[in-house]
N, C-alpha and C positions, 0 to 999 in steps of 0.2 A: 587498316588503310583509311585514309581522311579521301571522303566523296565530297566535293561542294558543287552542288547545281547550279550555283551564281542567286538563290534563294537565301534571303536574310534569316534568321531564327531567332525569335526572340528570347530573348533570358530575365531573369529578376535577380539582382542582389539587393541586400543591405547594407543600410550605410552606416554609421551613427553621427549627429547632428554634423557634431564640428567636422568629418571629412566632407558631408557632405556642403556642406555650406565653403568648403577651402575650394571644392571642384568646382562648384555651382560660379564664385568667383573667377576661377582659373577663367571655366568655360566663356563665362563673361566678356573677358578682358581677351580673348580669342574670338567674340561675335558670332560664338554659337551656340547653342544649347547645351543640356546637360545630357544627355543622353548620348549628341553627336559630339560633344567631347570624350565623353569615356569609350564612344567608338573608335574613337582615333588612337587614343590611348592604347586602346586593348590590341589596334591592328599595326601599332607600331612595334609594338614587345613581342607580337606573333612575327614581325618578319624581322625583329633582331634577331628572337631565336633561331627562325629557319637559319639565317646568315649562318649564327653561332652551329648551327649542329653542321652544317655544310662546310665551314671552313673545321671543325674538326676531322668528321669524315674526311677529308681532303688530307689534310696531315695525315693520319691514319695511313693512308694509300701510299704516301709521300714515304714516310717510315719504312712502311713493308715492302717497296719496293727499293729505299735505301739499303735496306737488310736483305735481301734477296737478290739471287744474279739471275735464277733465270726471270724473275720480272723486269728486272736492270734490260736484257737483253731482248727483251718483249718491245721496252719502248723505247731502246735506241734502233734496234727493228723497223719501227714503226713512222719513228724520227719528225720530220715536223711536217702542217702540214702545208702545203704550194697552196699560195692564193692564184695561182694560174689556173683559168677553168678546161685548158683542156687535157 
């Protein structure tokens, strides 16, 4: 299970010259640093993923309840739902 306390952690990689001077660029011509660019980097690929494993998961369900009648009859059961609050 992923904990985040809203606490940053630092990490170290390595680069070798030429990436690091293509990013150092990138970061540049974004008006930010290198660091806070490869932060950006690294927290957009983090919530494509989530996206991606989510809209699998999702399929998944989508399937098994295609292929299945008592879940078929679970959520036509359940049917949609009233934006009426009372």
């Amino acid at each position: 299970m992923y904990y985040n306390d809203g606490m940053a952690a630092p990490i170290s990689i390595r680069l070798d010259d030429d990436i690091r001077s293509i990013l150092e660029t990138e970061a540049s011509d974004h008006g930010v640093g290198l660091a806070t660019y490869l932060r950006q980097l690294a927290t957009e690929a983090a919530r494509k993923a989530r996206r991606e494993r989510i809209r699998k998961q999702s399929e998944a369900v989508g399937l098994y309840v295609a292929g299945n009648a008592e879940a078929r009859a679970f959520y036509e059961a359940w049917g949609t739902p009233s934006t009426d609050p009372s």
